[in-house]
C-alpha positions in Angstrom: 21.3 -2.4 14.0 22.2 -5.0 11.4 19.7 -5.9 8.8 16.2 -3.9 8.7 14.0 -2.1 6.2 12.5 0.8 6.3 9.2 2.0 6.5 8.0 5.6 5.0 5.0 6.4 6.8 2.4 8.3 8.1 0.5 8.6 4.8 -1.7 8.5 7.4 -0.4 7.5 10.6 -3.0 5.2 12.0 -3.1 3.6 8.4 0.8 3.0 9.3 0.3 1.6 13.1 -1.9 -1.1 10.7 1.1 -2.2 8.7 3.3 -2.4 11.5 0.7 -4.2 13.9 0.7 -7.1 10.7 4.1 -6.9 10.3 4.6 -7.7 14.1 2.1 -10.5 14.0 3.3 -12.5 11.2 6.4 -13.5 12.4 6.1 -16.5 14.7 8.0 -15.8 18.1 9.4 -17.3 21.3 11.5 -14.2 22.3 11.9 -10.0 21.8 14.9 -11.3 19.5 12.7 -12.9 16.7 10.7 -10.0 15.8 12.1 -8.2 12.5 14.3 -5.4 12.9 12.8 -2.2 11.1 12.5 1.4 11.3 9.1 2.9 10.6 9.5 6.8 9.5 5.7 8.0 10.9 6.1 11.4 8.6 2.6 12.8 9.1 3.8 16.5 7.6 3.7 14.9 4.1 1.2 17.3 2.4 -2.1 15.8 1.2 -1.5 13.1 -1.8 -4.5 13.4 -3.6 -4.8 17.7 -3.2 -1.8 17.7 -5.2 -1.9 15.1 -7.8 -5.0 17.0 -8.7 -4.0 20.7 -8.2 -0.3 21.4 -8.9 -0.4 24.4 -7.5 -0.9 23.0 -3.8 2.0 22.0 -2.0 4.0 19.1 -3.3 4.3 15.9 -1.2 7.7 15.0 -3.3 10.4 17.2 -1.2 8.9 15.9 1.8 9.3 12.3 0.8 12.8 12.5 -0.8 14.2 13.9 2.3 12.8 10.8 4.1 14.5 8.8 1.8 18.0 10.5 1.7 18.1 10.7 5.1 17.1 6.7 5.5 19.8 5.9 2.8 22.9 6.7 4.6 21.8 4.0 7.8 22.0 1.2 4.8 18.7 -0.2 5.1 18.1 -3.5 3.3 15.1 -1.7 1.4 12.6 1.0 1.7 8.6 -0.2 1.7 6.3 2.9 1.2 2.6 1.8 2.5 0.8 4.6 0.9 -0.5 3.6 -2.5 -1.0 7.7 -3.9 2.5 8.7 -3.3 3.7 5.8 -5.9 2.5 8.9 -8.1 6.4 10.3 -7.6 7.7 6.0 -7.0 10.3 6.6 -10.1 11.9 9.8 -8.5 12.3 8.5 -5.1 13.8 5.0 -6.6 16.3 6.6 -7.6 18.0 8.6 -5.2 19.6 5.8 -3.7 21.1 2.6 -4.5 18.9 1.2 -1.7 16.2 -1.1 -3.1 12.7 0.1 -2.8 9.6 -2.2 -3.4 6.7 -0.8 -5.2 3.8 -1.6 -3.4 1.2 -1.4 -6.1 2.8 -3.5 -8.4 3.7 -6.5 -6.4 -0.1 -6.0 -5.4 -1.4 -6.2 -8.6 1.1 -9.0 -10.2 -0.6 -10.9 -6.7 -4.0 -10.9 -7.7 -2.6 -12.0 -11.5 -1.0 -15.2 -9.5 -4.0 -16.0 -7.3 -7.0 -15.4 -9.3 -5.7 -16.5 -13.1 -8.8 -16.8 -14.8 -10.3 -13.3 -13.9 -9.5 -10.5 -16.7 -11.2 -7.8 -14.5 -10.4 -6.3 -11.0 -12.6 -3.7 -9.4 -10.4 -0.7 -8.2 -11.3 1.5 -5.1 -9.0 4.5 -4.1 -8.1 7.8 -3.3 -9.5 10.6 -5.9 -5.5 11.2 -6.5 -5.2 7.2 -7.3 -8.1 7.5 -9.4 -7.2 10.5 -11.2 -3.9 10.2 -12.3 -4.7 6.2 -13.2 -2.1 4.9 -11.3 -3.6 1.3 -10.4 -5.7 1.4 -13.9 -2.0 1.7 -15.6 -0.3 -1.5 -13.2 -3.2 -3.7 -14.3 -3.2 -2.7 -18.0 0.5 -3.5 -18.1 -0.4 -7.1 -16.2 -3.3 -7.7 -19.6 -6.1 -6.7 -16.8 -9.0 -4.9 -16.6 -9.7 -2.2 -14.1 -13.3 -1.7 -13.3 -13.7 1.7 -11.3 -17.4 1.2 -11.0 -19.8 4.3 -11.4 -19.8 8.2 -10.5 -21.7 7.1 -6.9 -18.7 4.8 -5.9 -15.9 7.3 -5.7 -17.9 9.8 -2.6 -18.7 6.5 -0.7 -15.0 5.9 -0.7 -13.8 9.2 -0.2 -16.4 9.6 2.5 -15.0 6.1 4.2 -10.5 7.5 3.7 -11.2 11.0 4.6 -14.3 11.7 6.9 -14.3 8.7 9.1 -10.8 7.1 9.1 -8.3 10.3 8.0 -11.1 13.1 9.5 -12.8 10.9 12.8 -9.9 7.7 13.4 -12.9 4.9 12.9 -13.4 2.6 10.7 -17.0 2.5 9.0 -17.6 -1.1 8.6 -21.3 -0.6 7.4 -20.0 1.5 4.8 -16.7 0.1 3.8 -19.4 -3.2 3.3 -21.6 -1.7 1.1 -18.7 -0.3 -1.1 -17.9 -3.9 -1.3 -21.6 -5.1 -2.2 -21.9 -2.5 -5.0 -18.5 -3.6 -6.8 -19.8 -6.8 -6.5 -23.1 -6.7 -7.4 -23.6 -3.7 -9.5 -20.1 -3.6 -11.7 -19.6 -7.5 -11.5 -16.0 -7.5 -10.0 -15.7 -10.5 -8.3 -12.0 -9.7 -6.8 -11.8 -5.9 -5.4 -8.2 -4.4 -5.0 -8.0 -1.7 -1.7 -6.4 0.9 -3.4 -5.6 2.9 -0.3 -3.9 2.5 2.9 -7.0 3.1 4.7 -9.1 1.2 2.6 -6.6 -1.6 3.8 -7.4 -0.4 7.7 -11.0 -0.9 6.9 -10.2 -4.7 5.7 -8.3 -5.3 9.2 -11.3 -4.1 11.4 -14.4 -5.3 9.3 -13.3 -7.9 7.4 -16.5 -10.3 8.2 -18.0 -9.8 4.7 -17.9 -13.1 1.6 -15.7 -10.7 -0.8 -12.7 -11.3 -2.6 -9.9 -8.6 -2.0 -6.4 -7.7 -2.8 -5.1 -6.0 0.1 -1.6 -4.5 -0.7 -1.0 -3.5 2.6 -0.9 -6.6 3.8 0.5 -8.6 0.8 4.0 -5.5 1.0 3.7 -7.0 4.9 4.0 -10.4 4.0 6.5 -9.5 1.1 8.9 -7.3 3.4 8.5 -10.5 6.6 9.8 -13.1 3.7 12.8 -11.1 2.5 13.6 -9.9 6.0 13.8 -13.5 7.3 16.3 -14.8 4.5 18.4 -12.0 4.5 18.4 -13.0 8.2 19.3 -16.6 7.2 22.2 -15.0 5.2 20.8 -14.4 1.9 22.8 -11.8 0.1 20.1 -8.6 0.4 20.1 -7.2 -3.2 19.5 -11.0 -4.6 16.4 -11.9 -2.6 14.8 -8.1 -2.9 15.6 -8.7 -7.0 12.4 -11.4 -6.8 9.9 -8.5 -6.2 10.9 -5.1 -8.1 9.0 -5.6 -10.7 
């Protein structure tokens, strides 16, 4: 197979199916042949993100990941996309075990929301406890001259209730209570753009996304990103010049 990407996955698995149901319906098509060529690793034995950014004595989701990536580096991909926003936590170590480019997720995320919404010096941020805790997205909007507004001690149960017991735990999506997260960023902490600072949080905006909010959905902005460089390198583009755009 000549010119693909690939996808490590299955930080969770149905979170994954998401990205590669958007990735399958952005590109315009007349015929099997015009769909992008990609490989999506679906690695659902990766041990718990969060459990082990906040316990290092739990098992350590690193080894997992960097044998994903060694092995995915010998077929030549043109880069490696990551749709799990937590295991950026280990991003530097797993860059560089190949020469292979890999886009980091969060950051082309967050430099997106500095493009589209300008004028607004804070972004609400809702995530995984293991986001939260080790300030991953807080650091990528600091670094952009953002603010990151976390909201108060109630907001992180409703959104660990909405990743873990209903979309990791049950496979649904609560839309009543991925709304109300919403409302209460909004309304409460005054963020008038909210970034989804987990995969699931990102299945949540496909299914429910009848509400008036502003989001930043990295999921599908690494989805749009990976269909754009995809197509030129298609087109003939020399891989490593187009991908230099976005590694940020």
């Amino acid at each position: 197979m000549k010119h693909f990407f690939t996808i490590l996955g299955g930080m969770g698995t149905i979170a994954t199916e998401s990205l590669a149901r958007q990735l399958n319906h952005k590109i315009k098509i007349t015929k099997d042949q015009d769909y992008l060529n990609y490989i999506l690793v679906n690695d659902a034995q990766v041990p718990d993100r969060t459990t082990y950014i906040k316990d290092h004595s739990k098992p350590n989701f690193y080894f997992d990941l960097r044998e994903d990536v060694l092995q995915q580096a010998k077929l030549k991909p043109d880069f490696f996309i990551m749709p799990c926003n937590t295991a950026h936590y280990f991003y530097d170590d797993l860059a560089k075990l190949s020469d292979v480019p890999f886009l980091h997720m969060m950051r082309i995320a967050v430099h997106r929301f500095v493009q589209d919404y300008p004028d607004e010096q804070k972004i609400g941020v809702i995530a995984t406890e293991g986001s939260i805790y080790d300030h991953l997205y807080v650091d990528e909007i600091e670094q952009v001259g953002r603010v990151a507004e976390l909201g108060g001690p109630e907001i992180q149960p409703l959104v660990t209730e909405l990743i873990y017991t209903n979309i990791k735990q049950k496979g649904v999506v609560d839309a009543g209570l991925y709304h109300r997260i919403l409302r209460k960023m909004h309304d409460e902490y005054g963020c008038n753009v909210i970034l989804l600072g987990c995969t699931e949080l990102s299945l949540a905006q496909e299914k429910a996304p009848d509400h008036p909010y502003h989001v930043i959905d990295p999921q599908a902005i690494i989805a749009e990103v990976a269909t754009e460089l995809e197509l030129k390198i298609r087109a003939g583009m020399d891989p490593k010049e187009v991908v230099k755009k976005y590694l940020y």
